[in-house]
C-alpha positions in Angstrom: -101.4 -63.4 -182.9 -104.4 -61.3 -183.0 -104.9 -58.0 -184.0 -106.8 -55.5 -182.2 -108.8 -53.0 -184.1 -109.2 -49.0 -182.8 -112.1 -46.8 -183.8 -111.3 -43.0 -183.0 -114.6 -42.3 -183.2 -115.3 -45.0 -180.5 -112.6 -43.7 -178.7 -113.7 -39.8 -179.1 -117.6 -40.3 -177.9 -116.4 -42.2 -174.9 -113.8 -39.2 -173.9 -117.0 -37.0 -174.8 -119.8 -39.0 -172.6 -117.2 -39.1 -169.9 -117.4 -35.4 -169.6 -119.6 -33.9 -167.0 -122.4 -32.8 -168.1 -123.7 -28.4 -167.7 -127.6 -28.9 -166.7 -129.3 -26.9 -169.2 -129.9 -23.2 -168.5 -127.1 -23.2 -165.3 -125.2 -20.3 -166.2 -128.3 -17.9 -167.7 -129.6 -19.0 -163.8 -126.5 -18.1 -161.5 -126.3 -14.6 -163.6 -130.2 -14.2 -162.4 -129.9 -15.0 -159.3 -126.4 -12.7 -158.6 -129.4 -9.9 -160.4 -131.3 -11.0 -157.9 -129.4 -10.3 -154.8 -128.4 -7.1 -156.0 -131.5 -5.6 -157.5 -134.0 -7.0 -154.3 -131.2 -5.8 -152.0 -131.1 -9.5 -150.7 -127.6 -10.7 -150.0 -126.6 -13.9 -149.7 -123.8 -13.2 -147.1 -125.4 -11.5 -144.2 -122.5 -10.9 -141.2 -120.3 -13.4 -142.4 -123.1 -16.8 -143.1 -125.3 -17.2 -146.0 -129.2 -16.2 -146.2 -130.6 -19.1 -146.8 -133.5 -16.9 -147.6 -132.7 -14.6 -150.5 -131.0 -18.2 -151.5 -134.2 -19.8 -151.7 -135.7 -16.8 -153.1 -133.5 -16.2 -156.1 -133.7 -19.7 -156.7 -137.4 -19.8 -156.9 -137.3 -16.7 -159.3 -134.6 -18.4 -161.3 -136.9 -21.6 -161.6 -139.5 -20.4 -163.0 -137.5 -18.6 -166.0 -136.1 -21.8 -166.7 -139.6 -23.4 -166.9 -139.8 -20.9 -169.2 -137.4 -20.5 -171.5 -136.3 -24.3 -171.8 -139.1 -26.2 -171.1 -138.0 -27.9 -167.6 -140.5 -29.3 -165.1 -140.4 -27.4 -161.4 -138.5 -30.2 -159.9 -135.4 -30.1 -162.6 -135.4 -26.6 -162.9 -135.5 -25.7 -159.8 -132.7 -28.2 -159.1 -130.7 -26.3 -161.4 -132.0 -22.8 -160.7 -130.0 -23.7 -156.9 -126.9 -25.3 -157.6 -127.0 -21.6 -159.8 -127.8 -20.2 -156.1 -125.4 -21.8 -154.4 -122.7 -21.1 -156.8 -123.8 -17.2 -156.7 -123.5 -17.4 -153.2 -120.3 -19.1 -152.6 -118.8 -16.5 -155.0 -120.4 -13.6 -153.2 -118.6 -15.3 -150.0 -115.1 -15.6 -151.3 -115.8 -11.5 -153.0 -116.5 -10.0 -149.3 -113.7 -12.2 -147.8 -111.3 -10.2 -150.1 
């Protein structure tokens, strides 16, 4: 009969790299772009369905902080800088529902 060996530490990184991973800078981002919408007067619910607009605008803005602070090229940050957007604005939704 053989005997199977465990490493926790083996077992620990692959529970760890399992994880989902933040992209760097996402939550510094959806705080500027919520700034954004408020400061610009931009909301991103206009009577009742999103502004794409003032999404795409805030995002932009947000982009180009994370280029930066952290050093990202235009095409990851501004990935980031809009799933910040989007988040910003889905919470801005569910906020004027109530």
């Amino acid at each position: 009969m053989s005997r199977r060996t465990v490493f926790w530490t083996t077992i620990d990184r692959a529970g760890r790299d399992s994880r989902p991973q933040i992209p760097t800078g996402l939550l510094s981002a959806r705080g500027l772009c919520q700034g954004f919408a408020r400061f610009q007067r931009r909301p991103f619910i206009v009577a009742g369905k999103f502004d794409r607009s003032a999404n795409m605008a805030a995002a932009a803005v947000a982009a180009t902080n994370l280029q930066e602070r952290h050093g990202l090229t235009r095409a990851a940050a501004l990935s980031t800088a809009l799933k910040a957007a989007w988040q910003a604005a889905k919470m801005a939704r569910t906020a004027a529902a109530h």
